[in-house]
C-alpha positions as CSV (number, residue, x, y, z in Angstrom):
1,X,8.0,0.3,16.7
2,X,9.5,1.9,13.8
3,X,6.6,-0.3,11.6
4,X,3.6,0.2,13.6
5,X,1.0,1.2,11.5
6,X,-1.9,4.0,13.6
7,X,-5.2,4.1,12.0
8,X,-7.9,6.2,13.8
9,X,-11.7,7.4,12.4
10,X,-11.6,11.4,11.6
11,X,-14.4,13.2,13.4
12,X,-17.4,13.5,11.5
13,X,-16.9,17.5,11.3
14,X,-14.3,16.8,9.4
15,X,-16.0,14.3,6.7
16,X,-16.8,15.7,3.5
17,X,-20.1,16.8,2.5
18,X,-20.7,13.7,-0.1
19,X,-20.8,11.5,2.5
20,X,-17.5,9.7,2.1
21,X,-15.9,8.1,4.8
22,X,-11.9,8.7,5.6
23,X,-9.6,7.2,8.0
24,X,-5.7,8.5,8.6
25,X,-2.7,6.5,8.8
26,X,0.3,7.7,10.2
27,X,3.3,5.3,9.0
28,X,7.1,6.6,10.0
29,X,6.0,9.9,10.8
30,X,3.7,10.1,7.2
31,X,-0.2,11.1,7.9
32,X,-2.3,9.5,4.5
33,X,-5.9,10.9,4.2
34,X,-7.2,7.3,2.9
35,X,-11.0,7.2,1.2
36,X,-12.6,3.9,2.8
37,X,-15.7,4.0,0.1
38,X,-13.3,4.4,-2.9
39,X,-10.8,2.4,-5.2
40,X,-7.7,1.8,-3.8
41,X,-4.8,2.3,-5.9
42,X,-1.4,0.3,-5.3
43,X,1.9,2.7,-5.8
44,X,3.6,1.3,-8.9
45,X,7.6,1.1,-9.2
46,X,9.8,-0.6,-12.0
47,X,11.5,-3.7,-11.0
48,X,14.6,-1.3,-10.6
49,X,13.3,0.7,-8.2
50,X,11.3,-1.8,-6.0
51,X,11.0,-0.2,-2.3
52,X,12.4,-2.2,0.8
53,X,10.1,-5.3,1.2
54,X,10.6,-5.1,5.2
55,X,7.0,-4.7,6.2
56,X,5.5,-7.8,5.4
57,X,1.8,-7.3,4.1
58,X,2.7,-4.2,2.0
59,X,1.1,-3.7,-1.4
60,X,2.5,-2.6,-4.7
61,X,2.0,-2.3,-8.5
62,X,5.4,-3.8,-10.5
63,X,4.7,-1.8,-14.0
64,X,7.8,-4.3,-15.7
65,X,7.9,-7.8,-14.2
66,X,8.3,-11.4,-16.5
67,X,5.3,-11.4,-18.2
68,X,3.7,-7.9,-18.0
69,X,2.7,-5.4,-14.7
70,X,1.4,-7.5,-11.6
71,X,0.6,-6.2,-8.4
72,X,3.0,-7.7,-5.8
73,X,3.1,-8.0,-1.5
74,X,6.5,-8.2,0.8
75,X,6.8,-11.1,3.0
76,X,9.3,-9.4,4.9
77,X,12.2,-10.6,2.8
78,X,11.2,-10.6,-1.0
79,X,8.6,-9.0,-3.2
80,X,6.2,-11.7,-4.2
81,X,3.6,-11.8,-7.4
82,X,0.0,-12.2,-5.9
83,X,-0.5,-14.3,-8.9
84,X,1.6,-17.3,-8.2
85,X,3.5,-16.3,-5.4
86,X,7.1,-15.7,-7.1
87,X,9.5,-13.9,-6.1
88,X,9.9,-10.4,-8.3
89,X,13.4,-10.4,-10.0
């Protein structure tokens, strides 16, 4: 269960005092704070330094792919542009 993702509501004492809601995800042993009513942003990597696409459904921000920077999602195998579905090389 080494890719289970655990997301659970924070209590509301624990909500900031603007109102904004936050959930936490724990992922392999990391805890991530996440704003729900904000922008989310994608972590970026150059094509050289593209993460394990293992976890299919995963999210990222290629800053140096064919063409110019494209945000990209695994499919367990391969990183693939959202665009047209391509595989990132």
């Amino acid at each position: 269960m080494a890719d289970q993702l655990k997301i659970s509501a924070l209590s509301p004492a624990s909500l900031p005092l603007d109102g904004t809601e936050y959930v936490v995800m724990v992922q392999n042993g990391v805890t991530c704070k996440c704003p729900v009513n904000a922008l989310n942003v994608l972590a970026s990597y150059s094509k050289a330094a593209l993460p394990s696409a293992s976890v299919p459904g995963s999210l990222i921000y290629v800053t140096n792919d064919v063409g110019g920077a494209v945000p990209a999602f695994s499919d367990g195998t391969n990183w693939r542009r959202v665009t047209d579905r391509a595989v990132i090389s």
